[in-house]
PDB file of N, CA, C and O in Angstrom:
ATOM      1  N   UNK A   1      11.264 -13.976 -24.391  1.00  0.00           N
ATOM      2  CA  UNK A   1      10.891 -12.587 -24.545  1.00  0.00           C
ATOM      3  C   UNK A   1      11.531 -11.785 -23.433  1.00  0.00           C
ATOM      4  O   UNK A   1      11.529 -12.222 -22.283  1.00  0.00           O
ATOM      5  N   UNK A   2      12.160 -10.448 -23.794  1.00  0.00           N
ATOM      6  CA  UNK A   2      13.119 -10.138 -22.756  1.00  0.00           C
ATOM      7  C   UNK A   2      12.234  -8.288 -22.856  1.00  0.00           C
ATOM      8  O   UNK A   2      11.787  -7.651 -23.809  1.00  0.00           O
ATOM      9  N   UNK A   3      12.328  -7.995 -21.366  1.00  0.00           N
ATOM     10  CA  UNK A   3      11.355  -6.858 -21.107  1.00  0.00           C
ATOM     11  C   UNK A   3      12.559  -6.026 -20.967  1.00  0.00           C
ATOM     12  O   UNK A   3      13.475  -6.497 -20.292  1.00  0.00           O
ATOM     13  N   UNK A   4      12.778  -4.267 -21.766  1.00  0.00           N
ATOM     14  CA  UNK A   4      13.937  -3.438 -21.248  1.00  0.00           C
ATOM     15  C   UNK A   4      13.238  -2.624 -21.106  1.00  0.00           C
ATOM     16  O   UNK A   4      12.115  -2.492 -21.592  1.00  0.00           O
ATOM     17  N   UNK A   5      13.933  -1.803 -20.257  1.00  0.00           N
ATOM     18  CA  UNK A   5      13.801  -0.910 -19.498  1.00  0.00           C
ATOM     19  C   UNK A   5      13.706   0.620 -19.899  1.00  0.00           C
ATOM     20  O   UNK A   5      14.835   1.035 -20.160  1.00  0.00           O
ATOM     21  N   UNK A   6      12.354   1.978 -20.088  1.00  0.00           N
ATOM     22  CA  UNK A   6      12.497   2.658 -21.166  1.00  0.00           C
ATOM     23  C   UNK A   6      14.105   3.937 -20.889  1.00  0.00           C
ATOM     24  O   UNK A   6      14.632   4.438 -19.896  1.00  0.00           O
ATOM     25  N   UNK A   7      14.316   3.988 -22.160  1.00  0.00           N
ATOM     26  CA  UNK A   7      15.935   4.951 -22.520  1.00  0.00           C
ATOM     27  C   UNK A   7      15.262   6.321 -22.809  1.00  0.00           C
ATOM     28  O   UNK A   7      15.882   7.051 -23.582  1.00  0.00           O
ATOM     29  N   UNK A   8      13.825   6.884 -22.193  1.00  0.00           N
ATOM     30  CA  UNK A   8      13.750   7.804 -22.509  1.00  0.00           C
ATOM     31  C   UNK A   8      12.249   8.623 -21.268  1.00  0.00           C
ATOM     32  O   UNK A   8      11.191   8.176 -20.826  1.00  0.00           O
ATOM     33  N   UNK A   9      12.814   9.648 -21.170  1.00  0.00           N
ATOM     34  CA  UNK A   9      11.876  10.122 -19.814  1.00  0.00           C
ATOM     35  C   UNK A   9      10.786  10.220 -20.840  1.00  0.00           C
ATOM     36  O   UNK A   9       9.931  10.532 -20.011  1.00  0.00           O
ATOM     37  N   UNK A  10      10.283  10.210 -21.692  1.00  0.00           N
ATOM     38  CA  UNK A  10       8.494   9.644 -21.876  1.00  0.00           C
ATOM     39  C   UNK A  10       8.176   8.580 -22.064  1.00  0.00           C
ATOM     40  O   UNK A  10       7.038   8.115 -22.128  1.00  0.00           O
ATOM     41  N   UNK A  11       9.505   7.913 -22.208  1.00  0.00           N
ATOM     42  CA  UNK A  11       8.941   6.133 -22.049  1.00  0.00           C
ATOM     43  C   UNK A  11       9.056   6.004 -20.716  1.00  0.00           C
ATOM     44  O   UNK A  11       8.317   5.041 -20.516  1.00  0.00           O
ATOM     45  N   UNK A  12       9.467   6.313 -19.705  1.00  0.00           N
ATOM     46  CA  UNK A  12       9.236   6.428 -18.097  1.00  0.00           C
ATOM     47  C   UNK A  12       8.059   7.188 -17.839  1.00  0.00           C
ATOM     48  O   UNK A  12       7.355   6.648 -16.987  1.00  0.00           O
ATOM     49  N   UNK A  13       7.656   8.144 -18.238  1.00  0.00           N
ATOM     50  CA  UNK A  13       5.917   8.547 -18.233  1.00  0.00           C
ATOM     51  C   UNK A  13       5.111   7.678 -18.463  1.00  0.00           C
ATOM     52  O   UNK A  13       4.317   7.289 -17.606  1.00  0.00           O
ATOM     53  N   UNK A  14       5.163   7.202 -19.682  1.00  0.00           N
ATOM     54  CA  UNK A  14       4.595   6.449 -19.643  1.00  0.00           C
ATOM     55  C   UNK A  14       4.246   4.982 -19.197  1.00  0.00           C
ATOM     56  O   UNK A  14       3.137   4.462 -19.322  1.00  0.00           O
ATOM     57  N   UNK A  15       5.336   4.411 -18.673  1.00  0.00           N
ATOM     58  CA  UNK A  15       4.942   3.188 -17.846  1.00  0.00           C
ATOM     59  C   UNK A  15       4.802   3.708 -16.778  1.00  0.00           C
ATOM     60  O   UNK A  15       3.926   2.968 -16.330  1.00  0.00           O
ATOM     61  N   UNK A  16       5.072   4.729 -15.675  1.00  0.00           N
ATOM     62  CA  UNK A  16       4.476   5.053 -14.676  1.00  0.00           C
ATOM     63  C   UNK A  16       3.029   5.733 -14.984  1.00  0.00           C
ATOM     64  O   UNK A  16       2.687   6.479 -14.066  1.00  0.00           O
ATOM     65  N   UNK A  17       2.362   5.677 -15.752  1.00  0.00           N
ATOM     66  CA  UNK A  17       1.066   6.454 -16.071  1.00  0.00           C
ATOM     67  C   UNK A  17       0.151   5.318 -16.055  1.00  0.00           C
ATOM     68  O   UNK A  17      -0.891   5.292 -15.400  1.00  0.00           O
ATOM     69  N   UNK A  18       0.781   3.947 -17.146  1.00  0.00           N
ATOM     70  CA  UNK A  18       0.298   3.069 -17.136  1.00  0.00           C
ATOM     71  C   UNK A  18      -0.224   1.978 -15.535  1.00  0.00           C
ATOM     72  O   UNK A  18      -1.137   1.191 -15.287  1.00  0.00           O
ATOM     73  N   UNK A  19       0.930   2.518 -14.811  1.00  0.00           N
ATOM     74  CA  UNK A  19       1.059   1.777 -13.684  1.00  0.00           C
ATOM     75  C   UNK A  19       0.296   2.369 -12.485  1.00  0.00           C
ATOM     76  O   UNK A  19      -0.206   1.654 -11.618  1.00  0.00           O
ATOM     77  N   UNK A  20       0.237   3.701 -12.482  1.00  0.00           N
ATOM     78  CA  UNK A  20      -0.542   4.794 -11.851  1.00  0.00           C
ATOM     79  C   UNK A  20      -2.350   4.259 -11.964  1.00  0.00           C
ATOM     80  O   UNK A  20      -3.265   4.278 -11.141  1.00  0.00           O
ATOM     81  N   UNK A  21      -2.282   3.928 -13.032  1.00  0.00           N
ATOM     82  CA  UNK A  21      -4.039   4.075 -13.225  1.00  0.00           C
ATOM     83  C   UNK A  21      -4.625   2.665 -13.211  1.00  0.00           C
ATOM     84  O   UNK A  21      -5.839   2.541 -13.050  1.00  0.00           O
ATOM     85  N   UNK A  22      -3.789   1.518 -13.380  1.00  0.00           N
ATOM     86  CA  UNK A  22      -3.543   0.157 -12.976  1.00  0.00           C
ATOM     87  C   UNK A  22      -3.643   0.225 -11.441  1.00  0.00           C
ATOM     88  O   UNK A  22      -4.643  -0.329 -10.984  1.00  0.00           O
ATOM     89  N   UNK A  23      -2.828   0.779 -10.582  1.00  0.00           N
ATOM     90  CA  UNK A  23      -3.049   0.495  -9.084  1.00  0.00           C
ATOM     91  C   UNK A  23      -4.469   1.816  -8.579  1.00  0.00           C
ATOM     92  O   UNK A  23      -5.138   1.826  -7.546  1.00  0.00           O
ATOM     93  N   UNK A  24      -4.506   2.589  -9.524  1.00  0.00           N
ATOM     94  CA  UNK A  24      -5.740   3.880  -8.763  1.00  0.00           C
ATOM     95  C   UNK A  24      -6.710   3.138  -8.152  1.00  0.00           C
ATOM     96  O   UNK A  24      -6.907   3.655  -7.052  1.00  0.00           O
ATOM     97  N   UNK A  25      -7.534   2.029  -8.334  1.00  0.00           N
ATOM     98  CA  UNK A  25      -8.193   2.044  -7.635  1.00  0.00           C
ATOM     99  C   UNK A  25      -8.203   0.888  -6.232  1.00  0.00           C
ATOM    100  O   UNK A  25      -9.144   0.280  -5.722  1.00  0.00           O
ATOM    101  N   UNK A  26      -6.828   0.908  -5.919  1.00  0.00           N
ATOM    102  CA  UNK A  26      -6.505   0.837  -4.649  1.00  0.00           C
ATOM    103  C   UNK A  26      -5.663   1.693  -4.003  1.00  0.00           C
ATOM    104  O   UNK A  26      -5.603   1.575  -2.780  1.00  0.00           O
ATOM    105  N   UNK A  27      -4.924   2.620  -4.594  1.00  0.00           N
ATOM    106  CA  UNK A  27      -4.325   3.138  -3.846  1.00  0.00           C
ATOM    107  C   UNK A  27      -4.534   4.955  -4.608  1.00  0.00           C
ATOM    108  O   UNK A  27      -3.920   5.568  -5.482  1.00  0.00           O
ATOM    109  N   UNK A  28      -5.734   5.291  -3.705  1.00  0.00           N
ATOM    110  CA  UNK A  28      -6.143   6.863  -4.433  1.00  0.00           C
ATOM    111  C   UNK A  28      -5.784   8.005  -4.615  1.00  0.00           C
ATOM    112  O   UNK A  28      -6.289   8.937  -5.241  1.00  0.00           O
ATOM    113  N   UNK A  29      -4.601   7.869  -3.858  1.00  0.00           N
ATOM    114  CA  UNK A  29      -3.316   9.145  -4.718  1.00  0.00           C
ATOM    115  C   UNK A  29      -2.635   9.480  -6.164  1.00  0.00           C
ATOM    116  O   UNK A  29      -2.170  10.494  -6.685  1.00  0.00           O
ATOM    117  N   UNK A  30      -2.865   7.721  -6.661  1.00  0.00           N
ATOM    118  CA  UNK A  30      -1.894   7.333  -8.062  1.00  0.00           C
ATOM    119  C   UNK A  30      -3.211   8.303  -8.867  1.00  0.00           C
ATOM    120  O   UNK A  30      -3.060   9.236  -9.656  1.00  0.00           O
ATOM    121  N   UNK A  31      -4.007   7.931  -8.547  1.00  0.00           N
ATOM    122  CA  UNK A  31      -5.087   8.428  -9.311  1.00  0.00           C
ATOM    123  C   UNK A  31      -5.536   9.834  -9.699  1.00  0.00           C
ATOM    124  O   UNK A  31      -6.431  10.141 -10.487  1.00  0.00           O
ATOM    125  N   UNK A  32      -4.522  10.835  -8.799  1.00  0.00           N
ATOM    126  CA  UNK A  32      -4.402  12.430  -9.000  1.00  0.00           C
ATOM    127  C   UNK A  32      -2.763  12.740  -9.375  1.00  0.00           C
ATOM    128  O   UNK A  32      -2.377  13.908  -9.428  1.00  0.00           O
ATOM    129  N   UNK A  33      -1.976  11.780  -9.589  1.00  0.00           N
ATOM    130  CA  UNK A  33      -0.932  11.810 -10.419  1.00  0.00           C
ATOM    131  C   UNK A  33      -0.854  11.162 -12.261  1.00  0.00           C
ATOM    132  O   UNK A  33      -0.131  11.435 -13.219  1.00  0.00           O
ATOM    133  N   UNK A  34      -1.842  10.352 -12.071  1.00  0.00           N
ATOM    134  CA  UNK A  34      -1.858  10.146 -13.775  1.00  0.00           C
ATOM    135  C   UNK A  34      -1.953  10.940 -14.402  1.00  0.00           C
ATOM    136  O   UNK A  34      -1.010  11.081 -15.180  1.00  0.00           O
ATOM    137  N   UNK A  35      -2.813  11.708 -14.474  1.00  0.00           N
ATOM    138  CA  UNK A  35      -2.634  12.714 -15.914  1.00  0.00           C
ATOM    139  C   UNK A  35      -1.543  13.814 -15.495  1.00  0.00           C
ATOM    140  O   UNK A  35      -0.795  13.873 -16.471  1.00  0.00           O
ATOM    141  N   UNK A  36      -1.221  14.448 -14.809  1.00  0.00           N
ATOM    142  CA  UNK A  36      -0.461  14.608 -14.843  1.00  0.00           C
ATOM    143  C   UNK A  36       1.318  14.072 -15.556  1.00  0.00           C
ATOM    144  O   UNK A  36       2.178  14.754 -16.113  1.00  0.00           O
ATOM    145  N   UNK A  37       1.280  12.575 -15.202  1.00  0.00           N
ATOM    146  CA  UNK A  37       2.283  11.821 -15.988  1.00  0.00           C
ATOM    147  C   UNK A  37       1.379  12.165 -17.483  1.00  0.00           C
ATOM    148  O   UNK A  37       2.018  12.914 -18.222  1.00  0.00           O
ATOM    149  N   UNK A  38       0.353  11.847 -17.898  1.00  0.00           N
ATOM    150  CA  UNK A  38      -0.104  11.741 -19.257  1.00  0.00           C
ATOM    151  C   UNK A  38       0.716  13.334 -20.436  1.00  0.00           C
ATOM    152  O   UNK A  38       1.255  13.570 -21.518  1.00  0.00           O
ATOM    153  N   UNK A  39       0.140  14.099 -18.898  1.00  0.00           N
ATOM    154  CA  UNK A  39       0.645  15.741 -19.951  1.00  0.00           C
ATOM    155  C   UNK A  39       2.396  15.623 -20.065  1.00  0.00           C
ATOM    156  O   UNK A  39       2.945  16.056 -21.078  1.00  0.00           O
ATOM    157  N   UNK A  40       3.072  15.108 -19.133  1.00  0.00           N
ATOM    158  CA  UNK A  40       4.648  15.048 -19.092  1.00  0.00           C
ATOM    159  C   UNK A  40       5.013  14.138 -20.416  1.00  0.00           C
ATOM    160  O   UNK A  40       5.931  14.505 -21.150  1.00  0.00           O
ATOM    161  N   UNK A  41       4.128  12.714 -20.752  1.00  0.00           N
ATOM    162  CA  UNK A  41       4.296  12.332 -21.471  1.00  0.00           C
ATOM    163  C   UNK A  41       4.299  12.917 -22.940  1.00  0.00           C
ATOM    164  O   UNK A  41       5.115  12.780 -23.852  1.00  0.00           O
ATOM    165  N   UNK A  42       3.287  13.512 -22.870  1.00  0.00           N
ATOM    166  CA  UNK A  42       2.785  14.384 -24.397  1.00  0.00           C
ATOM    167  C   UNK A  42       3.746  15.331 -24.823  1.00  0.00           C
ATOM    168  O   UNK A  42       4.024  15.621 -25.986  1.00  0.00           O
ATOM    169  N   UNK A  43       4.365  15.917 -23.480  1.00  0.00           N
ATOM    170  CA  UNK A  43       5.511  16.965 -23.458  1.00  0.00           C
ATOM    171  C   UNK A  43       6.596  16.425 -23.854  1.00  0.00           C
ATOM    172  O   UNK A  43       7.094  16.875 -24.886  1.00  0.00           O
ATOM    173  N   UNK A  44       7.239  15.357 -23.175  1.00  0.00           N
ATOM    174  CA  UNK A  44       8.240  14.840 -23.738  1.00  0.00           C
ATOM    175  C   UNK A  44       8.530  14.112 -24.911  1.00  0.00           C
ATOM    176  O   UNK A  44       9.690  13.940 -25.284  1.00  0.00           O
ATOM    177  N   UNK A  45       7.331  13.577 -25.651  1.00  0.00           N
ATOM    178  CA  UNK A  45       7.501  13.076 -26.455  1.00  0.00           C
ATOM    179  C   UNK A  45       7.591  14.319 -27.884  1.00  0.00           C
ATOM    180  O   UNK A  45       8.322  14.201 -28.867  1.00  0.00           O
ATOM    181  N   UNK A  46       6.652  15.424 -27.614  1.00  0.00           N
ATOM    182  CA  UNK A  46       7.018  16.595 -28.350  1.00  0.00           C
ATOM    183  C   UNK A  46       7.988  16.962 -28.690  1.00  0.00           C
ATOM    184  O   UNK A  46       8.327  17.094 -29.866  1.00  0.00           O
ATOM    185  N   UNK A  47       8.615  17.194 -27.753  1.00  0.00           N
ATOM    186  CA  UNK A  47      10.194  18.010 -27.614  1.00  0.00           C
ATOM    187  C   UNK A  47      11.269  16.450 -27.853  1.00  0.00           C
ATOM    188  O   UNK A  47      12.355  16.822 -28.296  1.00  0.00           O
ATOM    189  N   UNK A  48      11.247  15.607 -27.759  1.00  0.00           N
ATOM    190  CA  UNK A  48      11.979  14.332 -28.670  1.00  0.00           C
ATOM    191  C   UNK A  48      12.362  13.872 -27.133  1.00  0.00           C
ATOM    192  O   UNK A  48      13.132  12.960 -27.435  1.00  0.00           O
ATOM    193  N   UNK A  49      12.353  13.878 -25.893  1.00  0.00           N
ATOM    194  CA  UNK A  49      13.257  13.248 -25.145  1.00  0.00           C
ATOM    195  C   UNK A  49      12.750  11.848 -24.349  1.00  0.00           C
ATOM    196  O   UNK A  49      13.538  11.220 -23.642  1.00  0.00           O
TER     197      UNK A  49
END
């Protein structure tokens, strides 16, 4: 099974969103950047990019 890498800035939202809220509760900054990634995600995936 081979893991690639996402070809699109909301597939990069989204694994940093995923990864953001995965480490929040050790490191409590990620945790006032997730949604933020969440709305970028929603955005980008809107607009196709």
């Amino acid at each position: 099974m081979k893991v690639s890498m996402p070809k699109t800035i909301s597939g990069w939202c989204m694994w940093l969103f995923f990864l953001c809220v995965g480490l929040a509760p050790f490191v409590a900054i990620l945790g006032t950047i997730a949604p933020w990634l969440a709305l970028a995600y929603a955005v980008f995936s809107f607009i196709g990019m």
